[in-house]
BADRENSE-732726 format. One record per residue (C-alpha): residue number from 1; chain; z, x negated, y negated. Coordinates in steps of 0.5 Angstrom, whole numbers. Each point is the difference from the previous one (the first is absolute). Last residue first. Layout:
N
+------+-------+-------+-------+-------+
: seba : kolti :     Z :     X :     Y :
+------+-------+-------+-------+-------+
:  NUM :     A :     Z :     X :     Y :
...
+------+-------+-------+-------+-------+
END
This chain:
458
+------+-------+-------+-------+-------+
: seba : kolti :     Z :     X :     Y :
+------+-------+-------+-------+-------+
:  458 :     A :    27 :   -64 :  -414 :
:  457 :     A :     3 :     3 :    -6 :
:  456 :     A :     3 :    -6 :    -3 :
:  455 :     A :    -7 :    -5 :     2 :
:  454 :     A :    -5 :     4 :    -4 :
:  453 :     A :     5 :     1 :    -6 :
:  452 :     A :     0 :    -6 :     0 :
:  451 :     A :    -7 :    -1 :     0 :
:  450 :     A :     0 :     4 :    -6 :
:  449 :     A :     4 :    -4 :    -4 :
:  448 :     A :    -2 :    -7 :     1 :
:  447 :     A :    -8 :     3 :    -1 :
:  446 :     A :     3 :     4 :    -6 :
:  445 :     A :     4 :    -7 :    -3 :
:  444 :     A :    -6 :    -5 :     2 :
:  443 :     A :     3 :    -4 :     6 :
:  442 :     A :     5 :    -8 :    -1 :
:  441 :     A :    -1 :    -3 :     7 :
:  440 :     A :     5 :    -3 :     4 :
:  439 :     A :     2 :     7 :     2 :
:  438 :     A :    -8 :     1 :     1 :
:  437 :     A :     1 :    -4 :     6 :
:  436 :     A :    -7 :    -4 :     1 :
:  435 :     A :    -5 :    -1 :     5 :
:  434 :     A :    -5 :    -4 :    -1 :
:  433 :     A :    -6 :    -1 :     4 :
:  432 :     A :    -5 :    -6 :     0 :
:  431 :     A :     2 :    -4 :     7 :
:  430 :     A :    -6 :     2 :     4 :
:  429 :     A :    -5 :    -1 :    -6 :
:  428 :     A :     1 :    -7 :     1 :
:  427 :     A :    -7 :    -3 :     3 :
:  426 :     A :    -3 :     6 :    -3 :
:  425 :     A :     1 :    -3 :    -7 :
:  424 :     A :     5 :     3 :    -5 :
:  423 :     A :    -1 :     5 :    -5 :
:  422 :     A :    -2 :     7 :     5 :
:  421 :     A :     6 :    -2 :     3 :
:  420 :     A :     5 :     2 :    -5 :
:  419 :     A :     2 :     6 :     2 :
:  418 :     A :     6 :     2 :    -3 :
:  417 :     A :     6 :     4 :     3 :
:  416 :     A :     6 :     3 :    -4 :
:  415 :     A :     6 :     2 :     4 :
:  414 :     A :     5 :     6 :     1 :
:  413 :     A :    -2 :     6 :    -2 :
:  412 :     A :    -8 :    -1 :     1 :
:  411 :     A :    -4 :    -5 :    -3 :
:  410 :     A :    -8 :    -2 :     1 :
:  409 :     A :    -3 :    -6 :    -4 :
:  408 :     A :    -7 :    -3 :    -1 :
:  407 :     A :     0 :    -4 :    -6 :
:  406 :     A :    -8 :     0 :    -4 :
:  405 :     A :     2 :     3 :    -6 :
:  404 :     A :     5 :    -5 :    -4 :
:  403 :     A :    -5 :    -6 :     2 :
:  402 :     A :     0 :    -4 :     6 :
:  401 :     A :    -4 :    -6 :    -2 :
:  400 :     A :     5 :    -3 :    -6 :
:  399 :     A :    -1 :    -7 :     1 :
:  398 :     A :     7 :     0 :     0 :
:  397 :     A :     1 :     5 :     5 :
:  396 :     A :    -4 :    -4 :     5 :
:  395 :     A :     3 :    -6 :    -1 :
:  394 :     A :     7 :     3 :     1 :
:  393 :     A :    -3 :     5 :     5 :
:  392 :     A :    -3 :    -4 :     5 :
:  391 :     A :     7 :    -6 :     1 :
:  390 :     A :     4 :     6 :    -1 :
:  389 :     A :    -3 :     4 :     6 :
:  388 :     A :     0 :    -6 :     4 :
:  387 :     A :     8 :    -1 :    -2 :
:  386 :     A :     2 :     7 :     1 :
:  385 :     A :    -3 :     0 :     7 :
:  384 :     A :     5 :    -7 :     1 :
:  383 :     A :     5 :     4 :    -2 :
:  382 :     A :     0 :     6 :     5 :
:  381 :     A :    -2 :     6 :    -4 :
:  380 :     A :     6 :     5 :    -3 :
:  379 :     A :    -3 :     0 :    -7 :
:  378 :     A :     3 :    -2 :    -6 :
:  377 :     A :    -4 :    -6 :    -1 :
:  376 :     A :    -7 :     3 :     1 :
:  375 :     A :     3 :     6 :    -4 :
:  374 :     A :     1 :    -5 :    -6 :
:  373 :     A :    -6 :    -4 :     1 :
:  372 :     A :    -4 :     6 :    -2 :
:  371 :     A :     5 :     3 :    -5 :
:  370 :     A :    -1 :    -6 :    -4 :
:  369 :     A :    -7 :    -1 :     1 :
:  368 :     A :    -1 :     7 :    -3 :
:  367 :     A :     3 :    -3 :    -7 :
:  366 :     A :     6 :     0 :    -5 :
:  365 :     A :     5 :     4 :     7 :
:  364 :     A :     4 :     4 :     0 :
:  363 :     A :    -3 :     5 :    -5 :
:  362 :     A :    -5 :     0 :     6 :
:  361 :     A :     4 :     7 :     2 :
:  360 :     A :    -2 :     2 :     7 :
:  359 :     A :    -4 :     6 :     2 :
:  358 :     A :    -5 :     1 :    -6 :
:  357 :     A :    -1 :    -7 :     1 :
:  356 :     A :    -2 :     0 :     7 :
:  355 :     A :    -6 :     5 :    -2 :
:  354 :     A :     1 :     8 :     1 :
:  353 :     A :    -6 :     5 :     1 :
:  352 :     A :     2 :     7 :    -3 :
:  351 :     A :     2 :     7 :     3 :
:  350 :     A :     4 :     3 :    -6 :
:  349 :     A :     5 :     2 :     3 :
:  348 :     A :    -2 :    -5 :     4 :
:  347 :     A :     0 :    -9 :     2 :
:  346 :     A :    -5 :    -2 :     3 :
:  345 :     A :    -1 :    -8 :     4 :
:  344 :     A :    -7 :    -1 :     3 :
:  343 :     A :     0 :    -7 :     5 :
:  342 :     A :    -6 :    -4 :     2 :
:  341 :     A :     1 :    -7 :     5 :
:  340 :     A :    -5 :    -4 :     2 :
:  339 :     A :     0 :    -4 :     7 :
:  338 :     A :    -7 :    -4 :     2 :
:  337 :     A :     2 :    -3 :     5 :
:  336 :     A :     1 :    -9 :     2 :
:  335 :     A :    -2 :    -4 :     5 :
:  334 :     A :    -7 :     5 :     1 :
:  333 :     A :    -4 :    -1 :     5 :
:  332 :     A :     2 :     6 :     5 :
:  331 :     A :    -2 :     5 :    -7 :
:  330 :     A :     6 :     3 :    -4 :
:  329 :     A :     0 :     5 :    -7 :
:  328 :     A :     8 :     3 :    -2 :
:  327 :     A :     1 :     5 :    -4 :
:  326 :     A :     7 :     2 :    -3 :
:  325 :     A :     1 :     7 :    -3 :
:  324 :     A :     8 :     1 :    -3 :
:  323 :     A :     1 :     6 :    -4 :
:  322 :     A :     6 :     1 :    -5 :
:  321 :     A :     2 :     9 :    -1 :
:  320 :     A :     5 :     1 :    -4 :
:  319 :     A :     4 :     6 :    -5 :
:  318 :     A :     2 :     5 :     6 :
:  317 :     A :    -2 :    -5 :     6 :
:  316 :     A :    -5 :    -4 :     3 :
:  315 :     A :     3 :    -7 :     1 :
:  314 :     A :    -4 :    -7 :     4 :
:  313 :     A :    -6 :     4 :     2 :
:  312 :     A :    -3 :    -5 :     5 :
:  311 :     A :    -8 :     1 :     1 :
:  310 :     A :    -4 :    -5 :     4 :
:  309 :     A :    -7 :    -3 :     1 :
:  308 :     A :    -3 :    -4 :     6 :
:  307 :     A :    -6 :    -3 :     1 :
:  306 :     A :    -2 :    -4 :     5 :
:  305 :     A :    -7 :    -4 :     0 :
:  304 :     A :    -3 :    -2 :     6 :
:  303 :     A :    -5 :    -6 :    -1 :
:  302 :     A :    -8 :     1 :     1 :
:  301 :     A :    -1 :     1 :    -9 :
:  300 :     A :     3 :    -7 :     0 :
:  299 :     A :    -6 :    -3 :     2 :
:  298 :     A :    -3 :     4 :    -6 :
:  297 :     A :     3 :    -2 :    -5 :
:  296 :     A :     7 :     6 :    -3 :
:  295 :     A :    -1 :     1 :    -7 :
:  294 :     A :     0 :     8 :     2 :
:  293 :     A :     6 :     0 :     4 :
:  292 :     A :     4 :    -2 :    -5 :
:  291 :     A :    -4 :     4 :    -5 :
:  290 :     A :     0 :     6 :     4 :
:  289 :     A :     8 :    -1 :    -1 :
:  288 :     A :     1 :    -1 :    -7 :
:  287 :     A :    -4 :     8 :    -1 :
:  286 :     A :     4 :     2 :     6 :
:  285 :     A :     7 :    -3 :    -3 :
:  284 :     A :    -3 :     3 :    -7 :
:  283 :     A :    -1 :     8 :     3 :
:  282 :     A :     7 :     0 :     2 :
:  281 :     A :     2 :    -2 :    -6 :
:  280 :     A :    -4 :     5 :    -4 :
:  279 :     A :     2 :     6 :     6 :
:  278 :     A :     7 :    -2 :     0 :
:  277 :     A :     0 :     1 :    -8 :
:  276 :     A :    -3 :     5 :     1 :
:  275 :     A :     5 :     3 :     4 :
:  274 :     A :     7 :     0 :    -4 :
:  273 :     A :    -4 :     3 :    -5 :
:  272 :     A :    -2 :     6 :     4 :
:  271 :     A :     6 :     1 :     4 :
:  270 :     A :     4 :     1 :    -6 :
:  269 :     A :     8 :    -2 :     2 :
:  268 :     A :     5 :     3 :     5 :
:  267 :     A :     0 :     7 :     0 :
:  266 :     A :    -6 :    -1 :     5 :
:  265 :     A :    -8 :     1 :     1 :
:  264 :     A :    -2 :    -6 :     5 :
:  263 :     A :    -1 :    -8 :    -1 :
:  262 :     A :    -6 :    -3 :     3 :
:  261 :     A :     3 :    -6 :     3 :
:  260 :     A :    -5 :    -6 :     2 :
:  259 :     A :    -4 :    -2 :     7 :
:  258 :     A :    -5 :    -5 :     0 :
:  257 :     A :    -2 :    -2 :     7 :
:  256 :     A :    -1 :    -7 :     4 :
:  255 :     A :    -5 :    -3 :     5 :
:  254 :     A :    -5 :    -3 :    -4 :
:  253 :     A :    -7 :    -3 :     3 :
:  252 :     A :    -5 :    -2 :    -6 :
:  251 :     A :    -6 :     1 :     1 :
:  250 :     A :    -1 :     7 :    -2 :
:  249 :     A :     4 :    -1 :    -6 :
:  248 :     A :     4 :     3 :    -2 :
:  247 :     A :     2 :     8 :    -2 :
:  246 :     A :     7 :    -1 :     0 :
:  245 :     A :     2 :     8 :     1 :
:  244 :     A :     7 :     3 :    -3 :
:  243 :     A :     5 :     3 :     5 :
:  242 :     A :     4 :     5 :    -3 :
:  241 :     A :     8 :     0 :     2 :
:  240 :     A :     4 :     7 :    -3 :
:  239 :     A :     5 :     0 :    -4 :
:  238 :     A :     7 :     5 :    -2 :
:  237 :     A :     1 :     3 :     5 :
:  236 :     A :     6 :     4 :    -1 :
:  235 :     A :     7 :    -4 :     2 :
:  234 :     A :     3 :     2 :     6 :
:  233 :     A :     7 :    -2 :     0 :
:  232 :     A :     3 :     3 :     5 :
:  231 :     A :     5 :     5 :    -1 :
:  230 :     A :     8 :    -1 :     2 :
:  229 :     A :     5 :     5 :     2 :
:  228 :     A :     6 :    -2 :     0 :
:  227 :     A :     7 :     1 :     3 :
:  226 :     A :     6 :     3 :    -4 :
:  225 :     A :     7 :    -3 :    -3 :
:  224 :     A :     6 :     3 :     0 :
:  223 :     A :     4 :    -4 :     5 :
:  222 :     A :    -1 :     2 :     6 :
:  221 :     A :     4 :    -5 :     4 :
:  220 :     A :    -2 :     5 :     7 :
:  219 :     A :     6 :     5 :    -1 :
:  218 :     A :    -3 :     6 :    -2 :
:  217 :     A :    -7 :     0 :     0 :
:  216 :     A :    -3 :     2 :    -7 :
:  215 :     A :    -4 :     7 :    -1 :
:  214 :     A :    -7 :     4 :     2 :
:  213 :     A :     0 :     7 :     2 :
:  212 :     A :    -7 :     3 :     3 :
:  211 :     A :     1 :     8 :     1 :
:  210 :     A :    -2 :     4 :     5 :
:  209 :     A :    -2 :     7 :     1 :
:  208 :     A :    -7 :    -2 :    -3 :
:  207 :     A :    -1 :     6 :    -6 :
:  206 :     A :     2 :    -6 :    -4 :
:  205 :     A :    -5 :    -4 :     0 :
:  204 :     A :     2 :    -7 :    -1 :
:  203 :     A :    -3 :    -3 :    -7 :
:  202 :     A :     7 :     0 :    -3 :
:  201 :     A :     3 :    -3 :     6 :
:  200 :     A :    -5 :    -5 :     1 :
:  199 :     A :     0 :    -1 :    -8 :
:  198 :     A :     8 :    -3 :     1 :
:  197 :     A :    -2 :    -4 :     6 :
:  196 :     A :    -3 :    -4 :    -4 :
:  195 :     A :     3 :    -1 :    -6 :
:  194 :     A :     6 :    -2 :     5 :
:  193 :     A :    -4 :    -5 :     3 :
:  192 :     A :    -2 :    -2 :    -6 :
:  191 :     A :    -7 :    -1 :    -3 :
:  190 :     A :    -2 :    -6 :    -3 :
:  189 :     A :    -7 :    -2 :    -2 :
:  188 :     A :     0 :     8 :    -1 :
:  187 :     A :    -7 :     4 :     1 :
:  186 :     A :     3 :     4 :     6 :
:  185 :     A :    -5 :     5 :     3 :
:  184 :     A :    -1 :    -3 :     6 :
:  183 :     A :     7 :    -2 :     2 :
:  182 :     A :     2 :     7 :    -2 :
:  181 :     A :    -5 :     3 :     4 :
:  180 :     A :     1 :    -4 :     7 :
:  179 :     A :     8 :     3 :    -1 :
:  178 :     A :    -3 :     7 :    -1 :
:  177 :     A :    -5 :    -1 :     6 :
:  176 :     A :     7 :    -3 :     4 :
:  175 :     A :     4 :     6 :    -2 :
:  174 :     A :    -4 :     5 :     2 :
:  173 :     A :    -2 :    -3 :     8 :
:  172 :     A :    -7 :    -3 :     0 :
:  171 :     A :    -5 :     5 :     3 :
:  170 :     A :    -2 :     4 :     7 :
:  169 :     A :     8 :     0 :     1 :
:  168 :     A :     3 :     0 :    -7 :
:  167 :     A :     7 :    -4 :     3 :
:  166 :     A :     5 :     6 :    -4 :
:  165 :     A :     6 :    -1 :    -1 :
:  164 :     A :     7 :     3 :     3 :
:  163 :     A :     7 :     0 :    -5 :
:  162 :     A :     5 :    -4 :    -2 :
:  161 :     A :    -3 :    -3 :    -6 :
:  160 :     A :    -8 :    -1 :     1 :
:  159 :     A :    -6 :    -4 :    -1 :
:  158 :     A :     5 :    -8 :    -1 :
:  157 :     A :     1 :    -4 :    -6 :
:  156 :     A :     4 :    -6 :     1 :
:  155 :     A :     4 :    -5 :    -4 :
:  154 :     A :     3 :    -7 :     1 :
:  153 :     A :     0 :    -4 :    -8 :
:  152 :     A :     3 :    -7 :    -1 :
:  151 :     A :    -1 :     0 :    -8 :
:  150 :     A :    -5 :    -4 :    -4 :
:  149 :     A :    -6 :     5 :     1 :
:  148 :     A :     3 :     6 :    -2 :
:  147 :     A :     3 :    -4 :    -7 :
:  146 :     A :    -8 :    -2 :    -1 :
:  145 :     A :    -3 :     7 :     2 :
:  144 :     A :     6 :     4 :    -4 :
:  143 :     A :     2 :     7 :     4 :
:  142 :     A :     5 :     3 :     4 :
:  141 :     A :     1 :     7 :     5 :
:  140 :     A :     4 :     0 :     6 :
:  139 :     A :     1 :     4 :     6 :
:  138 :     A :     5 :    -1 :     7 :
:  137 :     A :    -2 :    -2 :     6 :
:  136 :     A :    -2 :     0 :     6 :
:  135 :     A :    -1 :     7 :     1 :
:  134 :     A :    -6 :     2 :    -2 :
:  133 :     A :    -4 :    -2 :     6 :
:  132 :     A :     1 :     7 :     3 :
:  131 :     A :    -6 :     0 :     3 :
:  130 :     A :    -5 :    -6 :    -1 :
:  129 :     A :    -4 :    -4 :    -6 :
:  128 :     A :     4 :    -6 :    -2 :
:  127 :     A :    -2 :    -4 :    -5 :
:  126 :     A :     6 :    -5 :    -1 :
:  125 :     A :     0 :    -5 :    -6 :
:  124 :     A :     2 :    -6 :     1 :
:  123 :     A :     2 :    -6 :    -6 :
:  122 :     A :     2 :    -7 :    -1 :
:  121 :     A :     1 :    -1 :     8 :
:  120 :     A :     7 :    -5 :     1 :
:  119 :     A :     0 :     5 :     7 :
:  118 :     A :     7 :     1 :     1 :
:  117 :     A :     0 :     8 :    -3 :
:  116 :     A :    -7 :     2 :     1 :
:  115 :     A :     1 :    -2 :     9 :
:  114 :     A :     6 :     4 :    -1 :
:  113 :     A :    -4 :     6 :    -3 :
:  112 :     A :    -4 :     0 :     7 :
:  111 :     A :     7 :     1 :     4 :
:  110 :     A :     1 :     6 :    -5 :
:  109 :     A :    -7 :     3 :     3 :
:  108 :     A :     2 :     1 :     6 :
:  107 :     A :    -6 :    -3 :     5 :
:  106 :     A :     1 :     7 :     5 :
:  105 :     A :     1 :    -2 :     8 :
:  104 :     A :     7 :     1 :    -1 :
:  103 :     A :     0 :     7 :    -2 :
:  102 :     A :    -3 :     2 :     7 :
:  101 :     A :    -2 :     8 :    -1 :
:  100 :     A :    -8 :    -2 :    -2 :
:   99 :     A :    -1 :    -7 :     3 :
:   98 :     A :    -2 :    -6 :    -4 :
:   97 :     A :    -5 :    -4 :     3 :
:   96 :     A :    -5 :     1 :    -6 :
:   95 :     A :     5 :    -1 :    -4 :
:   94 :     A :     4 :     5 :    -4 :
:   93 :     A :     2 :    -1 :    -6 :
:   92 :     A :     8 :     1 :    -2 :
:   91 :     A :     4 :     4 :    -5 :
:   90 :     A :     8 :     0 :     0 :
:   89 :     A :     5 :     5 :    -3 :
:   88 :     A :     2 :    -1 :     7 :
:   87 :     A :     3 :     8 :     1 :
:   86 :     A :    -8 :     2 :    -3 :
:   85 :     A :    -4 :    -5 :     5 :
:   84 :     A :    -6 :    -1 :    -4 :
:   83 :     A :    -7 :    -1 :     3 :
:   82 :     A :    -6 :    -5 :    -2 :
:   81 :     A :    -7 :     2 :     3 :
:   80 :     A :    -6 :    -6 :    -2 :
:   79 :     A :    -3 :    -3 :    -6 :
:   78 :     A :     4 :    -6 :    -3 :
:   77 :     A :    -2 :    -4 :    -6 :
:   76 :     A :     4 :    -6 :    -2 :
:   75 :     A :    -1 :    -4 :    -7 :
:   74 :     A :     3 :    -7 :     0 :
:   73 :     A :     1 :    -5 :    -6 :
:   72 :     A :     1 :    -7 :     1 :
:   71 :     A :     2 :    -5 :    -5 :
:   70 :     A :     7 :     0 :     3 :
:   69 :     A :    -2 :    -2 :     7 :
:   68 :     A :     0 :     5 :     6 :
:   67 :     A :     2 :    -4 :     7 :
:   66 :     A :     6 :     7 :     1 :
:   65 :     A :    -5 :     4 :    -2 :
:   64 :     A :    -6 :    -1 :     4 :
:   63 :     A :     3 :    -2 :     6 :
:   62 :     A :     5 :     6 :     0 :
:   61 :     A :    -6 :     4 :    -1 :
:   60 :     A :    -3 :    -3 :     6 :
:   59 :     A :     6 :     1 :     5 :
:   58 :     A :     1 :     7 :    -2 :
:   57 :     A :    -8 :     2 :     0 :
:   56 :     A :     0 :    -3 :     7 :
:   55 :     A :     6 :     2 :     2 :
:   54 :     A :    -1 :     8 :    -1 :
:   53 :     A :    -7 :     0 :     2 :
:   52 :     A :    -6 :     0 :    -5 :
:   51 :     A :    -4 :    -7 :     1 :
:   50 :     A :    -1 :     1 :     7 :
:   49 :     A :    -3 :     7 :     0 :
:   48 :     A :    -4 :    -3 :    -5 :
:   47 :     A :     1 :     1 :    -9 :
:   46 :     A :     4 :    -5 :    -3 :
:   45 :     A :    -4 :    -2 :    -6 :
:   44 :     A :     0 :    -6 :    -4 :
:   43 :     A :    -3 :    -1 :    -6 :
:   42 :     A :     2 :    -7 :    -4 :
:   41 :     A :    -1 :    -2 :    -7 :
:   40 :     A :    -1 :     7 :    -4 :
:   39 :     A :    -2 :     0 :    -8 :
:   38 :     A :    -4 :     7 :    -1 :
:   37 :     A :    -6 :     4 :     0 :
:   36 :     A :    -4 :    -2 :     6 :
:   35 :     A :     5 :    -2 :     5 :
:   34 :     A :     6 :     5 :    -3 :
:   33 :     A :    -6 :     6 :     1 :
:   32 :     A :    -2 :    -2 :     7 :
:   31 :     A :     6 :    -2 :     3 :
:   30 :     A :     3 :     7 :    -3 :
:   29 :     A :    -6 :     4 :     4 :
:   28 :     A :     1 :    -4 :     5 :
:   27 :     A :     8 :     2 :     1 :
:   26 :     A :    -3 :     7 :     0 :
:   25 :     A :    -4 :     0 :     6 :
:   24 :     A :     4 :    -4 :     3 :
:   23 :     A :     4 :     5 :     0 :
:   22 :     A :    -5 :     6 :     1 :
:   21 :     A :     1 :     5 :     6 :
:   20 :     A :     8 :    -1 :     2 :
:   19 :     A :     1 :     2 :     8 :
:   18 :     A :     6 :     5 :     1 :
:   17 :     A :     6 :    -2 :     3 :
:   16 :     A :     3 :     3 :     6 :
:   15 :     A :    -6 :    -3 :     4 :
:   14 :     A :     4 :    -7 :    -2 :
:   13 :     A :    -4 :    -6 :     0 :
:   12 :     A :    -3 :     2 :    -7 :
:   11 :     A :    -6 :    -2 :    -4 :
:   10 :     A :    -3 :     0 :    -7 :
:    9 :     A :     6 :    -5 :    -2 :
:    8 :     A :    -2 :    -4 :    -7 :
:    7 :     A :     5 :    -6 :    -2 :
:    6 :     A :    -3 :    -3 :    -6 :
:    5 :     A :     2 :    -7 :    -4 :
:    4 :     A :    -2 :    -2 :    -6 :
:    3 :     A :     1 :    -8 :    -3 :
:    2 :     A :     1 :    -1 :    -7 :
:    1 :     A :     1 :    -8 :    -1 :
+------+-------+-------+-------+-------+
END
């Protein structure tokens, strides 16, 4: 779980102690951009008057840390005054109830770090955007995603060393735009808190009387790893839906709609050639269906006839895309519908339509019959389905009415799936799906290679 917490103080009891004008400001605008861009489970934002004093931020911090489980990984972000006590060699954050001459109304930020130190947290990373926030810690530098990620890491990155910043008045402070602007910017899957807190400090601007320090905390059970920054995995668009006009006729009362993929222009695959053979088969379910309806006599014109049609893209991938389309006819005096089902199998580079045979190597088998009842037999049906579809197919097979070209399947990187429901009678069609476990199957060597190469990257 990755979880953000932010603390943002724009408001100060003391009249001693100058009023910030763009905290919250900041906060949200890093909200914004982890929201969008990158992986965060939780956000939340201590940011009223209540939420900002010295004892509630201890007591919830306390609460978070010391409840945290091992998967957790917490980013903090704090925006307010902080101060340094130069004989105490100690940094604190003053609350909105903090006094300005009252050492003891300060949050001293060593006691933060305890809550690091017994908190079972995989990874914190601190961003704090204060004076004199730089004193926590002493700096470190590493790298290696992987070996980053496995170790226990407890950091910080804060605006300034020992110094005053500025907060930015009309606009965002310095140092948050910077930070916003990294995180914007970044085109890394993964960005180590430490990548990241490097580029801050390189894109800061140095003619500001400030300088941005990032390193380790010291004696919080950092162990040389480093939080993570995740991105999203947004995926280009790679299809849009079309809606495709029946055209029947008046007479007849259909409630349904035709909607199919059209593929857009991508990096994976000829669009063009994966669409025709869309179009042609959308085109023939159309042509089948004005048919149906067209055969209808006239008493049956009256009933209200249901027409759904549905698509499931079963794989898309660098080297497949298998699609299923399902159509299914329906109107109140029927006892049994009309189900069809359609699928379109590809294979690219270059773009081709494949058949079960170019996925499955028949060698194992002397006859189609074989591997039918072999896939029957093998799947993970309850028995009394396998017997039904036995009992059809055995006769069926024999009397070789299913020939080579006319068996539905889809696949994906674990399963087989034949549709053979456009060969049995309505009254059984609900039980003519097999899935099958490509483990049990002996697969094509380039299919066989392809999908595992597939199934190792992701």
């Amino acid at each position: 779980m990755y979880k953000f917490i932010g603390i943002a103080i724009n408001e100060y009891d003391d009249p001693l102690i100058n009023n910030l004008n763009n905290c919250l400001n900041d906060i949200e605008a890093l909200v914004q951009i982890l929201s969008q861009k990158y992986i965060f489970d939780e956000f939340e934002i201590l940011k009223e008057k209540e939420q900002t004093t010295k004892s509630f931020i201890y007591n919830r911090l306390f609460d978070i840390f010391s409840n945290a489980l091992k998967e957790d990984n917490y980013l903090i972000y704090f925006a307010g005054h902080g101060i340094y006590h130069s004989k105490l060699k100690s940094t604190y954050w003053q609350t909105s109830d903090s006094k300005n001459i009252d050492i003891i109304t300060w949050l001293n930020l060593d006691e933060i770090t305890k809550f690091f130190e017994i908190s079972e947290s995989k990874h914190i990373a601190l961003i704090s955007d204060s004076c004199f926030s730089g004193g926590i810690f002493e700096t470190n530098r590493g790298g290696g995603i992987t070996a980053l990620e496995n170790k226990i890491s407890r950091q910080a990155l804060t605006s300034g060393s020992k110094e005053k910043v500025l907060d930015g008045k009309s606009k965002n402070s310095p140092f948050n735009q910077i930070v916003v602007k990294i995180l914007s910017e970044n085109m890394d899957d993964n960005m180590s808190f430490i990548d990241f807190s490097q580029k801050v400090i390189l894109n800061f601007n140095p003619e500001l009387k400030q300088t941005p320090i990032f390193g380790s905390l010291e004696n919080t059970g950092h162990n040389g790893g480093s939080f993570t920054f995740k991105t999203l995995d947004n995926e280009p668009e790679l299809y849009k839906e079309i809606n495709l006009p029946l055209r029947l006729h008046s007479n007849v009362n259909v409630d349904g709609n035709f909607v199919l993929p059209q593929f857009l222009k991508n990096d994976l695959f000829d669009n063009e050639f994966i669409n025709s053979f869309i179009s042609q088969l959308g085109n023939s379910i159309i042509s089948d269906t004005r048919s149906s309806f067209n055969e209808l006599k006239d008493e049956e014109k009256n009933e209200v006839y249901s027409l759904d049609f549905h698509y499931h893209i079963k794989i898309i991938n660098s080297h497949f895309l298998s699609i299923l389309f399902t159509r299914n006819e329906s109107y109140t005096r029927a006892l049994h519908p009309n189900d069809y089902f359609y699928t379109l199998n590809f294979t690219y580079q270059p773009e081709r339509k494949i058949s079960v045979y170019d996925v499955i190597d028949m060698s194992e088998y002397s006859y189609q019959s074989e591997f039918i009842l072999f896939c029957i037999n093998n799947s993970d049906e309850d028995i009394d389905i396998k017997e039904e579809l036995l009992k059809h197919f055995s006769t069926t097979i024999i009397s070789n009415e299913i020939n080579r070209n006319e068996i539905d399947f889809t696949f994906n990187e674990k399963y087989l799936n034949l549709y053979l429901s456009n060969h049995m009678p309505r009254v059984s069609q609900a039980i003519g799906f097999i899935d099958i476990s490509l483990e049990k199957l002996k697969l094509n060597k380039r299919i066989s290679d392809l999908l595992t190469s597939t199934t190792n990257k992701t």
